[in-house]
Steps between C-alpha positions, in 0.01 A plus 500: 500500500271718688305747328515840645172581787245732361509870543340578856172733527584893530389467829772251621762689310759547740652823560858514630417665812351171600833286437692741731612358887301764634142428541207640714373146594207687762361684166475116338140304598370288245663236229489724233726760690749207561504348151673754354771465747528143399511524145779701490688248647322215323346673171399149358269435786156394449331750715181326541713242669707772693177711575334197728844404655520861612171531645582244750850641587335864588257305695775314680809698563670881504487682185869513444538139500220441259710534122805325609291238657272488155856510304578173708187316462555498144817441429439200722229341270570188397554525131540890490270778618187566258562693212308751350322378168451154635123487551468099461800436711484762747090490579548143674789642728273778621397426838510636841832382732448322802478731809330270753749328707283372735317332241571048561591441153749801410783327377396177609680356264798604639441368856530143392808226544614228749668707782301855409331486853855412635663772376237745573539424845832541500483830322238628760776381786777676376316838409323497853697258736305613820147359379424171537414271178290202488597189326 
């Protein structure tokens, strides 16, 4: 049984303005105005985790697709998002998310098996049938 998260800091205290559909995403521009946006959906949050997460979604995309993509990214953590109060646990899980694509070894891993160059091929020739592939 989990034990409940610890109360936040007054200044992450979320008033319910905030939770409401209607938001001014042009007035938002750093972490800290997004966070409270995402702890009212996810109040158990670690927001030290949340807060470097959302640097690099402001960075990278439009402003209103920055707390539902956050909300995403953490439900879809293997073994549950961070929650608050777990220091130990959490401070190993902090770390910035891949953004460089073009980078040889992002998720090299994954580009591995017998027919992977087969099928990528094939892929490429159905998506764009009028370029030529080599073999």
């Amino acid at each position: 049984m989990h034990s409940p998260p610890p109360p936040l800091p007054a200044d992450l205290v979320i008033e319910p303005a905030l939770a409401s559909s209607a938001v001014d995403y042009e007035r938002l521009t750093t972490a800290e105005d997004f966070l409270p946006h995402v702890l009212a959906i996810l109040p158990d949050l670690d927001p030290a985790w949340a807060l470097v997460r959302l640097k690099v979604y402001i960075a990278s995309m439009a402003k209103d697709k920055v707390v539902g993509s956050m909300i995403t990214d953490a439900l879809d953590q293997e073994g549950g998002y961070p929650r608050a109060g777990n220091g130990d646990v959490n401070a190993a899980r902090i770390k910035t998310p891949v953004t460089d694509y073009a980078d040889l070894d992002h998720r090299k891993e994954l580009r591995a098996g017998l027919l992977y160059a087969e099928r990528t091929i094939a892929a490429l020739q159905d998506q764009f049938p009028l370029m030529p592939a080599q073999q």
